[in-house]
C-alpha positions in Angstrom: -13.4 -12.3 19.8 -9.8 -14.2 20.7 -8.3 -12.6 17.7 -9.6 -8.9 19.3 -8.3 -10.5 22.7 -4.9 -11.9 21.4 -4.5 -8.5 19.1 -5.2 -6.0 22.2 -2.7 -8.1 24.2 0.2 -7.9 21.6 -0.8 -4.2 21.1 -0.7 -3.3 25.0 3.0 -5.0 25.0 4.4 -3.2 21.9 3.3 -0.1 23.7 4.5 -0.7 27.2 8.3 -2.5 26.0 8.3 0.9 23.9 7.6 3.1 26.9 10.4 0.7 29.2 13.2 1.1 26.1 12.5 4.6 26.4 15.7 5.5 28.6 16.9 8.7 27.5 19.9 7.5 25.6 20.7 6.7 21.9 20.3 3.5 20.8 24.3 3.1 21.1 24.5 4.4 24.2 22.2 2.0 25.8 24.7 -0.1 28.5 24.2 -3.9 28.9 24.9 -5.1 32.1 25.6 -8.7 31.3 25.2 -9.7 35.0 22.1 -8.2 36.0 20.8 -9.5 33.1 21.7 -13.1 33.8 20.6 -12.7 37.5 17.0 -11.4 36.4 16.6 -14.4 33.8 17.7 -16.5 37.0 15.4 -14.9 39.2 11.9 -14.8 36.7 12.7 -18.6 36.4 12.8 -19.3 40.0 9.9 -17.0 40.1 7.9 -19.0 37.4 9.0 -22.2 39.1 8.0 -21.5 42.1 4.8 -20.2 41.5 4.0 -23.1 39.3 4.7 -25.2 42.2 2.6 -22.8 44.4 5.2 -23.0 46.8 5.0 -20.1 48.6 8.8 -19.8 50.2 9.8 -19.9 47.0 7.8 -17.4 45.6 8.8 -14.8 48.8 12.3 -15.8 48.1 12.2 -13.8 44.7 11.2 -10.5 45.9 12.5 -7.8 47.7 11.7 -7.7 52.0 10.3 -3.9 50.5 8.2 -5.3 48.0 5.5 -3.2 46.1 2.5 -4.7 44.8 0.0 -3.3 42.1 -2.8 -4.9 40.3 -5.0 -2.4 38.1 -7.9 -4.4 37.7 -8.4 -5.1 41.3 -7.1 -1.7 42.5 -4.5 -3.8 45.0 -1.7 -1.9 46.5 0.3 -3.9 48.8 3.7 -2.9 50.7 5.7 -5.5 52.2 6.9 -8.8 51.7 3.8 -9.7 54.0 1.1 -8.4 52.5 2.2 -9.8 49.1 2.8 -13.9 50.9 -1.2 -13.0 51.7 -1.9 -12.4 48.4 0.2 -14.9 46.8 -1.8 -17.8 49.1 -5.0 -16.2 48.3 -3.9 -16.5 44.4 -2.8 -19.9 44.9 -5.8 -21.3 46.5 -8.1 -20.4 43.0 -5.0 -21.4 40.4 -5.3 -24.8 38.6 -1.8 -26.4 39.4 0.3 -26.8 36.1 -2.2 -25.2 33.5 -0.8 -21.8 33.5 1.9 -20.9 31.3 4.2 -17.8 30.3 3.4 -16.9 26.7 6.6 -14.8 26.4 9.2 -12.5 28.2 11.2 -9.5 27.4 14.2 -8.4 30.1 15.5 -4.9 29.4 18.9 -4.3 28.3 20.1 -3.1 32.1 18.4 -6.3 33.8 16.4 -3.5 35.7 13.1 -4.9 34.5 11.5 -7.6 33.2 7.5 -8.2 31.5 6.1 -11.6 31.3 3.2 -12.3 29.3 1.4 -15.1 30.6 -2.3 -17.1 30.7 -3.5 -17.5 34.5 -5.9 -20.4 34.8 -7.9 -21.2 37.8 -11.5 -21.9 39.3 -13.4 -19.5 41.0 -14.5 -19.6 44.5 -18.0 -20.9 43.2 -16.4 -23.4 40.9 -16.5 -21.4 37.3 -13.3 -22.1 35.6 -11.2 -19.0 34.3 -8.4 -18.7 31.7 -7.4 -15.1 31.5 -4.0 -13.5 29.4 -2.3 -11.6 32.1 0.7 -9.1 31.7 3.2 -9.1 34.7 5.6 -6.4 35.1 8.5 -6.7 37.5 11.1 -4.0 38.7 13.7 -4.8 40.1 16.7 -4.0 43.1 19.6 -6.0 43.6 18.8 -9.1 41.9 15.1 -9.2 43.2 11.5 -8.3 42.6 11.6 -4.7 44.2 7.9 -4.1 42.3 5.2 -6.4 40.4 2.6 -4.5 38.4 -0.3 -6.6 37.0 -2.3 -6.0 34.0 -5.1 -8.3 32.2 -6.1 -8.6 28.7 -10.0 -9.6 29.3 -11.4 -6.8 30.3 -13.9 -9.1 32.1 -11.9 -10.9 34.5 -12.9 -9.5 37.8 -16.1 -11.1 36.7 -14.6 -14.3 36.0 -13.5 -14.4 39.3 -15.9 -13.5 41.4 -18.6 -16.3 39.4 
C-alpha cells in the first residue's frame, strides 16, 4: 500500500511540473530570471522555517496581503491574509512540532512558482496520530506567496483528521 501511496505521489508531480513547464515557448526560449528565482528559494525557506517553528508572523510574512488559499480535499477557499493567519493557527494547533519534513521542491524556471512535496504530521483533535504526503503549490507576486494550493496523496486524510 506505501509503494501504491509513494508511486501515486511521484505520478501526481510528474503530471503537474509537466502542466507548470508548459509555458508556451520552446524549450530555448524559456527566460531564467536569476533573481526571482533566488528570492522564491529565499522565500520557501523562510516559509518552511517558519512554519516549522509554527510561528505564525513568520509564516504571514511570506505571503502576499492578497493572499489566495485552496485546499482540494477540504474544499477551503480563503481570500486575505486574514483568513489564511486563521487557518495557519488552526493547522498549527494539530501539527507535531519538528516531525514534518519537505520531501522535495521544484521552482520553475521564471521564479513564478514553486511545488513542495512534503509529509505533514500531527495528532488529531481526538488524539489519533496522522502522517500524510501532502503536495503544496505556491504562486507567486513580487517575491511573495500570491496563492497556495494544497493537494494530499492519501486519499483518506480528511478521515485521519477528523479521528
Amino acid at each position: 500500500m506505501r509503494t501504491l501511496r509513494s508511486s501515486s505521489v511521484v505520478l501526481f508531480t510528474v503530471t503537474l511540473l509537466a502542466a507548470l513547464g508548459g509555458s508556451g515557448l520552446a524549450h530555448d526560449e524559456v527566460q531564467v530570471l536569476p533573481d526571482a528565482v533566488a528570492t522564491t528559494q529565499a522565500n520557501e525557506a523562510a516559509f518552511n522555517e517558519a512554519f516549522w517553528a509554527e510561528d505564525i508572523d513568520a509564516v504571514m510574512a511570506t505571503f502576499t496581503d492578497d493572499v489566495v488559499f485552496e485546499d482540494e480535499l477540504f474544499g477551503d477557499y480563503l481570500v486575505g491574509a486574514d483568513p489564511v493567519r486563521g487557518m495557519y493557527a488552526a493547522v498549527f494547533r494539530i501539527t507535531d512540532p519538528g516531525t514534518n519534513e519537505v520531501i522535495d521542491q521544484f521552482i520553475s524556471s521564471d521564479g513564478a512558482r514553486a511545488v513542495q512535496i512534503l509529509r505533514w504530521r500531527g495528532t488529531s483533535g481526538s488524539g489519533q496520530s496522522f502522517d500524510i504526503p501532502t503536495l503544496a503549490l505556491h504562486e507567486y507576486r513580487d517575491g511573495k506567496i500570491s496563492k497556495e494550493v494544497m493537494f494530499y496523496a492519501d486519499r483518506d486524510a480528511f478521515a485521519k483528521l477528523a479521528e
